[in-house]
DRENGUVEX-98438 format. One record per residue (C-alpha): residue number from 0; residue in one letter; x, y, z. Coordinates in steps of 0.02 Angstrom, whole numbers, plus 50000, padded with zeros to 5 digits. Layout:
<nodes>
<i=NUM aa=A xx=X yy=Y zz=Z> .
...
</nodes>
This chain:
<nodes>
<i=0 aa=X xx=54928 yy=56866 zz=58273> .
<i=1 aa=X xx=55060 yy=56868 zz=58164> .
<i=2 aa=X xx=55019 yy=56866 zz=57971> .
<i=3 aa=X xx=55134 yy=56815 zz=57838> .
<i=4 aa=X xx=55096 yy=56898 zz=57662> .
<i=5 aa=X xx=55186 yy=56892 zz=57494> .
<i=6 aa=X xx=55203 yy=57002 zz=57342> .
<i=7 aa=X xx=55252 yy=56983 zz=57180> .
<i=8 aa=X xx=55303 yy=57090 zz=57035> .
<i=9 aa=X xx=55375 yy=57082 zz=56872> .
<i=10 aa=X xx=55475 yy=57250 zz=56870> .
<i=11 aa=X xx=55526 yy=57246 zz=56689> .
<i=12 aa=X xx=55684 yy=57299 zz=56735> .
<i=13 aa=X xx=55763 yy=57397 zz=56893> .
<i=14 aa=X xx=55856 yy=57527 zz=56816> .
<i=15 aa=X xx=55693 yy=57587 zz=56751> .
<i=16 aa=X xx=55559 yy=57541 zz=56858> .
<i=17 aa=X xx=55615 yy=57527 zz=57028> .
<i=18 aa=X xx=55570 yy=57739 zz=57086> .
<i=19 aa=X xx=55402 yy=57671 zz=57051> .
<i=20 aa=X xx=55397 yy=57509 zz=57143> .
<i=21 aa=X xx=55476 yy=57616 zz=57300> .
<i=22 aa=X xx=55333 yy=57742 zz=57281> .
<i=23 aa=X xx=55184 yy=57584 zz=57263> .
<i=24 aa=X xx=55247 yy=57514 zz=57395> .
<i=25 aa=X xx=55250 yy=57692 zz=57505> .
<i=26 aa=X xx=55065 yy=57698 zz=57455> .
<i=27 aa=X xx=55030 yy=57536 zz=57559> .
<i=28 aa=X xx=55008 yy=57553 zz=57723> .
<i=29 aa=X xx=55042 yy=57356 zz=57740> .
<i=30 aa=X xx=55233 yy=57287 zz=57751> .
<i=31 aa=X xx=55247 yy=57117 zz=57655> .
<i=32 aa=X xx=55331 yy=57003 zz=57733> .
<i=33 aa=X xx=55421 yy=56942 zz=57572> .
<i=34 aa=X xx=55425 yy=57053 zz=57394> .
<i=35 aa=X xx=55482 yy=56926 zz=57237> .
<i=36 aa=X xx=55511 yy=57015 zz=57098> .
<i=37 aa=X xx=55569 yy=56941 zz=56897> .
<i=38 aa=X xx=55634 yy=57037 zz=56767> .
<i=39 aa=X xx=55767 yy=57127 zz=56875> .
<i=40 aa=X xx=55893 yy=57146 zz=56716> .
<i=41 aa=X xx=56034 yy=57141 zz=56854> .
<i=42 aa=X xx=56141 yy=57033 zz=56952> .
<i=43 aa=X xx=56189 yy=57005 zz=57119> .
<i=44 aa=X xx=56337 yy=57121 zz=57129> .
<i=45 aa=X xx=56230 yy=57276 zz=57084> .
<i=46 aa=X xx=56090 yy=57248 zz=57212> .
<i=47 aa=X xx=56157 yy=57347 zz=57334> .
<i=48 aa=X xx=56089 yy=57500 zz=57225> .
<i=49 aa=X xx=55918 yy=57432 zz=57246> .
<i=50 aa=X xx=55879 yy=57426 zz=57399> .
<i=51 aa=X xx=55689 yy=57418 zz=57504> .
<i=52 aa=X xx=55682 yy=57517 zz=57667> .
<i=53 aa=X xx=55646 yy=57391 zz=57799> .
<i=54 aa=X xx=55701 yy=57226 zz=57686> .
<i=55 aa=X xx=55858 yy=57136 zz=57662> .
<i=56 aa=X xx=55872 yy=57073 zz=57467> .
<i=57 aa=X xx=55926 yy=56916 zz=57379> .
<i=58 aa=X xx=55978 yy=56898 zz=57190> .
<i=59 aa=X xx=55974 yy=56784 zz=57068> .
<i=60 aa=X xx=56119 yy=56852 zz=56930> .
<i=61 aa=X xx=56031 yy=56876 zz=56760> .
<i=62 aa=X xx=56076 yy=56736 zz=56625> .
<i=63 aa=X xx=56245 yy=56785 zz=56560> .
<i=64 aa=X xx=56243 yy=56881 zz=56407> .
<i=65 aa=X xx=56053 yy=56926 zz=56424> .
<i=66 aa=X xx=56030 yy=57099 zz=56456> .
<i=67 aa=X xx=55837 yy=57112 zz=56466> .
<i=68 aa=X xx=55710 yy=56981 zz=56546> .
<i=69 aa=X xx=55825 yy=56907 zz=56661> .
<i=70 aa=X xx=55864 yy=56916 zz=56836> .
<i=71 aa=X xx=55758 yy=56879 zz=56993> .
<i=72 aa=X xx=55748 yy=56950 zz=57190> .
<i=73 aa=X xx=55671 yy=56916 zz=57359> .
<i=74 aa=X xx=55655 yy=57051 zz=57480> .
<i=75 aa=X xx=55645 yy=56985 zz=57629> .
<i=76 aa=X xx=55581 yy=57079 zz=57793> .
<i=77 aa=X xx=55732 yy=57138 zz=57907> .
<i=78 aa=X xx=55639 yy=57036 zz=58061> .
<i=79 aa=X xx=55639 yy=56875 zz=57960> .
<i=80 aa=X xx=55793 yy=56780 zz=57954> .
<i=81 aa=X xx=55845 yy=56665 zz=57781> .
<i=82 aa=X xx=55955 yy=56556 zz=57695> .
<i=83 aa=X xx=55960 yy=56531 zz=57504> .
<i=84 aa=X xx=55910 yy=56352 zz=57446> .
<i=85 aa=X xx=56021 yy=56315 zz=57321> .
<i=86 aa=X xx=55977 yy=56147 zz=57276> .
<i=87 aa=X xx=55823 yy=56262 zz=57212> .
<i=88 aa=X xx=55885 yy=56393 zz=57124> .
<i=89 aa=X xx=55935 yy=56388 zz=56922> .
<i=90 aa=X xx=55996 yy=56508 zz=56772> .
<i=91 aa=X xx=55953 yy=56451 zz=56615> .
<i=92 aa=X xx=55848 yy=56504 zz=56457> .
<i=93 aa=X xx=55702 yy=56407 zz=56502> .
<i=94 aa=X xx=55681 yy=56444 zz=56686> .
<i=95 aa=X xx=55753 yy=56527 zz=56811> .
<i=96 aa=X xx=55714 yy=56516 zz=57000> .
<i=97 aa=X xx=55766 yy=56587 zz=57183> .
<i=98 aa=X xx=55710 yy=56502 zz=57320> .
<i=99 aa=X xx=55743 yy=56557 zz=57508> .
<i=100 aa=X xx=55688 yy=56466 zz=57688> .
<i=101 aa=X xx=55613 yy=56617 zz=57786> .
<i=102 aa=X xx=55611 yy=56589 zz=57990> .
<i=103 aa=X xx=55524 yy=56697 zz=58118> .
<i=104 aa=X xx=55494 yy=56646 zz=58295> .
<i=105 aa=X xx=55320 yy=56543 zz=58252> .
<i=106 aa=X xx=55370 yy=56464 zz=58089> .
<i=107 aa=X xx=55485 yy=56432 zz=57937> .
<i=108 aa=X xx=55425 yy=56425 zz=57763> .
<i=109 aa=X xx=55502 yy=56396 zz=57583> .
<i=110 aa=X xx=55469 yy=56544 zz=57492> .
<i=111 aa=X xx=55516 yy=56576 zz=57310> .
<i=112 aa=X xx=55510 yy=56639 zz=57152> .
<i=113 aa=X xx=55511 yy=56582 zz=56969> .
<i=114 aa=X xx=55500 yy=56674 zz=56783> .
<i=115 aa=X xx=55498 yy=56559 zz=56616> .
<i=116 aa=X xx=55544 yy=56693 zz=56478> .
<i=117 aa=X xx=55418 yy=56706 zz=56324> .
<i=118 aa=X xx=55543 yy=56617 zz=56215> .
<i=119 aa=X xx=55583 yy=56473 zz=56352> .
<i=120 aa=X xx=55552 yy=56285 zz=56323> .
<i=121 aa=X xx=55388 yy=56252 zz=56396> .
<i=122 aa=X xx=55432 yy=56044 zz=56420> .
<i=123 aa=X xx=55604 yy=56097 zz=56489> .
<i=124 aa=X xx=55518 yy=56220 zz=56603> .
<i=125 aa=X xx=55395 yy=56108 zz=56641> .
<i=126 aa=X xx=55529 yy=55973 zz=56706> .
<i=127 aa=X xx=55637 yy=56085 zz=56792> .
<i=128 aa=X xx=55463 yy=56138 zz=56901> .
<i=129 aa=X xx=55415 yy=55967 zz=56938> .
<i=130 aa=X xx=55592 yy=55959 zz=57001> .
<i=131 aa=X xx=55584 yy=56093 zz=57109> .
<i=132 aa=X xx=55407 yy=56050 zz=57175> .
<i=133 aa=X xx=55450 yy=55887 zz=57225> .
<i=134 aa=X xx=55615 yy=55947 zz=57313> .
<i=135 aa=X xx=55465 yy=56063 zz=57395> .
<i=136 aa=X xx=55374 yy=55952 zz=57446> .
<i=137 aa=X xx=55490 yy=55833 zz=57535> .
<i=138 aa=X xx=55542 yy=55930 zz=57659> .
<i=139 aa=X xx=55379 yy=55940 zz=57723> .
<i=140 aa=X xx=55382 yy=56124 zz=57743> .
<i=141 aa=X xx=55264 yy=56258 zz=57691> .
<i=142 aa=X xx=55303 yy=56322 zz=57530> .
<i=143 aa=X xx=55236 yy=56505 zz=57448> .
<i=144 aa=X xx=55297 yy=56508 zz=57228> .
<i=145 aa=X xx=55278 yy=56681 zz=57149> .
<i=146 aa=X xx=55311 yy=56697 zz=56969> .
<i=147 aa=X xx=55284 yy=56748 zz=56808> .
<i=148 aa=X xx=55282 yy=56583 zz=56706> .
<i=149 aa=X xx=55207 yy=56636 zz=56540> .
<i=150 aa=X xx=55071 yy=56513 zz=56541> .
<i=151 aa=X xx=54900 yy=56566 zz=56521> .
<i=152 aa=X xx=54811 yy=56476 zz=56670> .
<i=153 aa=X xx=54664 yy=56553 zz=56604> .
<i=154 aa=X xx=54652 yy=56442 zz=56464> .
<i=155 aa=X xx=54601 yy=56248 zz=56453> .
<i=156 aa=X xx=54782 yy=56185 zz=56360> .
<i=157 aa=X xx=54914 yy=56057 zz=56362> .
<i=158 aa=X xx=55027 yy=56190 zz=56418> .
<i=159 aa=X xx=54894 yy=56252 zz=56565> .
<i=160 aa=X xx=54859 yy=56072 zz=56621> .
<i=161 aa=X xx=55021 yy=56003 zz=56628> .
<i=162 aa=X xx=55081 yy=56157 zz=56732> .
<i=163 aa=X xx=54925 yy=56123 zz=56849> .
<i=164 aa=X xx=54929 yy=55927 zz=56866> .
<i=165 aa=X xx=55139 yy=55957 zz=56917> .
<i=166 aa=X xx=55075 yy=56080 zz=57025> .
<i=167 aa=X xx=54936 yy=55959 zz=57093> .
<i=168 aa=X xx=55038 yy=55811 zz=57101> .
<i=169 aa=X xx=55161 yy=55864 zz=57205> .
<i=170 aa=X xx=55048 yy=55910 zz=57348> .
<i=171 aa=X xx=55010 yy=56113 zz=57329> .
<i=172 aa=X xx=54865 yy=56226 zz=57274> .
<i=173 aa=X xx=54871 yy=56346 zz=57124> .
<i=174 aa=X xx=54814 yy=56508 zz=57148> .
<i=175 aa=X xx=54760 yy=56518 zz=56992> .
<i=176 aa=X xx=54673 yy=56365 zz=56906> .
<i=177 aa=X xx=54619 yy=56308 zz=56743> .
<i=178 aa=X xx=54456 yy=56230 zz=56818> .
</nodes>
């Protein structure tokens, strides 16, 4: 059977983490089927340098003039074929996103993920994800979000809740709940 698995990690920047994400990832004898990774601090034209044996990559260019805490990537296994949704993806201070439609001979799935800096809007955020969720969600596909939103899911709060009920609402299933 063929199993579809996902992977996330904030890097904290390629430059100076990505030796160690090569050797993690050497460590494990399983092959994700998709990496997502935030907090690239590069942009499309320098991916090429960072590349993942097996994977073909997809950037997100870092918010211009931000040189840390920007920037987001998909690795994507070589045996998986993708296009970039667009309509889905967004640069700004409060949010930004990547979002890809993965197909393999048995299925095709919306994969993608999303980082809200520290210092982002939470209600801008929080709009721009209900946005995205319900362009998810109408095209009826499977859909897989990794990210890094800086929301404590952990805790009962306005900021927690709302994130969940958008989340709810539009049809998927946190991982991670507040109940």
């Amino acid at each position: 059977k063929n199993v579809t698995t996902y992977k996330f990690i904030n890097i904290d920047g390629n430059a100076s983490n990505f030796d160690l994400l090569i050797a993690t990832l050497g460590v494990i004898t399983h092959k994700f089927s998709v990496i997502g990774i935030s907090e690239t601090n590069i942009d499309n034209s320098q991916k090429d340098t960072y590349q993942l044996a097996g994977y073909n990559s997809i950037y997100n260019d870092n918010l211009a003039g931000k040189k840390k805490g920007s920037g987001l990537a998909l690795y994507i296994r070589n045996s998986l074929n993708f296009i970039k949704l667009h309509e889905c993806c967004i640069i700004s201070q409060d949010i930004e996103s990547l979002f890809v439609t993965v197909t393999d001979k048995q299925s095709t799935t919306n994969v993608g993920v999303v980082y809200r800096p520290p210092s982002g809007d939470i209600p801008t955020f929080l709009k721009s994800m209900s946005s995205i969720l319900e362009t998810m969600s109408s095209n009826k596909l499977d859909t897989i979000i990794m990210g890094d939103f800086n929301i404590n899911m952990f805790k009962d709060n306005k900021n927690s809740s709302s994130l969940e009920d958008i989340v709810l609402c539009n049809g998927f299933t946190p991982t991670i709940s507040v109940a």
